[in-house]
C-alpha positions in Angstrom: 1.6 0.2 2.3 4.0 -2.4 3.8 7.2 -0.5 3.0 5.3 2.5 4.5 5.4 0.6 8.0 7.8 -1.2 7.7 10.2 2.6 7.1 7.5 3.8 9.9 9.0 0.9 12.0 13.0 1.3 11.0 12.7 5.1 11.5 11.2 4.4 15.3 13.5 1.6 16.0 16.5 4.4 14.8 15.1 7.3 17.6 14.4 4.9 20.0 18.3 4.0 20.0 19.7 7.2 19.4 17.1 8.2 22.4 19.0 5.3 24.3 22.6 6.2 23.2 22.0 9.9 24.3 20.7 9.0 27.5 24.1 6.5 28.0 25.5 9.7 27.1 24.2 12.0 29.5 24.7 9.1 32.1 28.8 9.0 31.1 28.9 13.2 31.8 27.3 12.3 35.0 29.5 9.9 35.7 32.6 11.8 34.7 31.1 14.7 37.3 31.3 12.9 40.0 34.6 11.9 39.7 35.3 16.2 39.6 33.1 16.2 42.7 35.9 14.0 44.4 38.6 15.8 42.6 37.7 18.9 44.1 36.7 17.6 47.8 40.7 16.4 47.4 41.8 19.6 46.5 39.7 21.8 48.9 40.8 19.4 51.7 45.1 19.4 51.2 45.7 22.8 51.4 43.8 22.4 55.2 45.8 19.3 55.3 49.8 21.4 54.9 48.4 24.3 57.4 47.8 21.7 60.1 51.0 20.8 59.8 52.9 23.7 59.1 56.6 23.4 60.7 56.4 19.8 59.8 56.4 20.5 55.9 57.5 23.5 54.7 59.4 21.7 52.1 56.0 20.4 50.8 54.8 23.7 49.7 56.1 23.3 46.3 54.3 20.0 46.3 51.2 21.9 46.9 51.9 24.5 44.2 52.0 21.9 41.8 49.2 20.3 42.9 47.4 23.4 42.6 48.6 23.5 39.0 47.7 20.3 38.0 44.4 20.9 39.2 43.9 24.0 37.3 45.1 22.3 33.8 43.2 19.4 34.6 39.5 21.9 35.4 40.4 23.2 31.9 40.9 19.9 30.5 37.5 18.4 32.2 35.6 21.0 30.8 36.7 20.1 27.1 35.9 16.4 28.0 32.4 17.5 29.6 31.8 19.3 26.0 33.3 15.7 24.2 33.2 12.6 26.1 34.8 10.8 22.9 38.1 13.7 22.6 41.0 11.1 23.4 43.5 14.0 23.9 41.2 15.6 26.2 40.6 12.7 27.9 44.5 11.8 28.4 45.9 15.8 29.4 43.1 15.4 32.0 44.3 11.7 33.5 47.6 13.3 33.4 46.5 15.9 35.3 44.8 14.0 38.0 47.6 11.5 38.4 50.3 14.0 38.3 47.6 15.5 41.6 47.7 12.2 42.9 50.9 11.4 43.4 51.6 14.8 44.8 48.5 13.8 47.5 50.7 10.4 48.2 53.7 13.1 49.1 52.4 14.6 51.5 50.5 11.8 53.4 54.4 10.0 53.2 55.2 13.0 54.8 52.6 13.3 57.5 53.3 9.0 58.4 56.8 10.0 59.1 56.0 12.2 62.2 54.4 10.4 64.8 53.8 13.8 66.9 52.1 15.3 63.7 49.9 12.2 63.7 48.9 12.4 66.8 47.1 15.7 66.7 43.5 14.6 66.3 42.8 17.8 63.8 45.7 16.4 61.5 44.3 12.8 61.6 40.8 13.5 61.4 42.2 15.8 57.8 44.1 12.4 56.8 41.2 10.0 57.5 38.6 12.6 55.4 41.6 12.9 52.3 41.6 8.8 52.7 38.4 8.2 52.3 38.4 10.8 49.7 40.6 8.6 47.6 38.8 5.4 48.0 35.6 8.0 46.6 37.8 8.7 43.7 38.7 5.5 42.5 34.8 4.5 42.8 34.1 7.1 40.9 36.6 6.2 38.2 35.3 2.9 38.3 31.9 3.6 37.9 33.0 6.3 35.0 34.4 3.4 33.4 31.5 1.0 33.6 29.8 3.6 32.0 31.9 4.4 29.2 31.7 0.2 28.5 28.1 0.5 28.8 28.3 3.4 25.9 30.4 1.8 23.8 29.0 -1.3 23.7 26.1 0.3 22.6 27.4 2.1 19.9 29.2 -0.8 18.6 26.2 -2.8 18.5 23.7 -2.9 16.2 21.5 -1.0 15.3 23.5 1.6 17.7 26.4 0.9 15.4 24.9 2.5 12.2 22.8 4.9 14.3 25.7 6.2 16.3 27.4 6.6 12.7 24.6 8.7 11.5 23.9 10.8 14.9 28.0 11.6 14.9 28.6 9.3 18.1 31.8 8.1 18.7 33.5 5.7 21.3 34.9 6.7 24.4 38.3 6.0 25.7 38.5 4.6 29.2 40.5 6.0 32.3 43.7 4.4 32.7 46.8 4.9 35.1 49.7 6.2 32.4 51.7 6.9 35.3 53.3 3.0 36.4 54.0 4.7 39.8 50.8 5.4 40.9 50.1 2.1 41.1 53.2 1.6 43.6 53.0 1.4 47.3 54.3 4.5 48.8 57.0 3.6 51.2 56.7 5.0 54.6 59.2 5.6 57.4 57.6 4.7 60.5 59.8 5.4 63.5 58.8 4.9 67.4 60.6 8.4 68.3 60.3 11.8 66.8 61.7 12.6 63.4 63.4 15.9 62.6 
């Protein structure tokens, strides 16, 4: 009777952690969504961005393309990490992806700082301020992403999540990191008092 409740009692304790680890889980996706959310409010918004300032940067449209490119791998590369949180390589070809997006982002606002006409058109600054505080949504979002992905590892490497994780097929997942050192560089902007051609 007593090993009777006391499996009754290991066998609760076991759902009632994999209940919690799934929940972390579902928490992490949601996390990782709103990062895509962001992602895509970027990518909606640049395009709007060039055509205000057509003339200025026709040289950037090859930025844009690959922008648009690196967005495209990097929607096929969230959906495998939507399906698998814990798939490393999915993880990394989709950081690639949005750094490889963001640094093309920091080309063209370099661009748009180095014509003070350009900036001076309130449509074009109004698009600048909105991609800006796009980018400071981004980076919370990453950072909340990976608050959540310690919050989920943590619990699986604790116990009992440890040997219940084990048994329910969880696995750790990998935090967002810049691969890219020159993301984390200042962009260096021309500022000039005249016009620049």
């Amino acid at each position: 009777m007593l090993w009777s409740l006391l499996l009754l009692l290991l066998i609760m304790i076991g759902f009632s952690q994999y209940n919690r680890l799934i929940g972390l889980k579902n928490q992490l996706s949601n996390a990782f969504a709103q990062i895509d959310v962001q992602l895509q409010r970027r990518h909606d918004l640049i395009p709007n961005l060039v055509e205000s300032c057509q003339g200025y940067m026709d040289h950037e449209r090859e930025t844009l393309k690959s922008i648009t490119t690196a967005r495209t791998q990097g929607a096929d590369a969230s959906l495998q990490v939507q399906k698998d949180p814990a798939n490393a390589q999915a993880v990394a070809v989709w950081n690639d992806c949005v750094q490889h997006e963001s640094l093309g982002f920091r080309r063209i606002l370099a661009t748009v700082e180095q014509y003070p006409d350009l900036k001076a058109i309130d449509a074009v600054q109004q698009l600048m301020d909105t991609l800006q505080s796009t980018e400071n949504r981004i980076g919370f979002a990453r950072q909340a992403y990976n608050d959540m992905v310690a919050l989920y590892n943590t619990a699986l490497q604790g116990f009992p999540g440890l040997l219940v994780a084990r048994l329910g097929g969880l696995r750790d997942v990998p935090q967002l990191e810049l691969s890219d050192p020159t993301i984390r560089e200042v962009p260096h902007v021309h500022l000039s008092c005249g016009n620049s051609t």
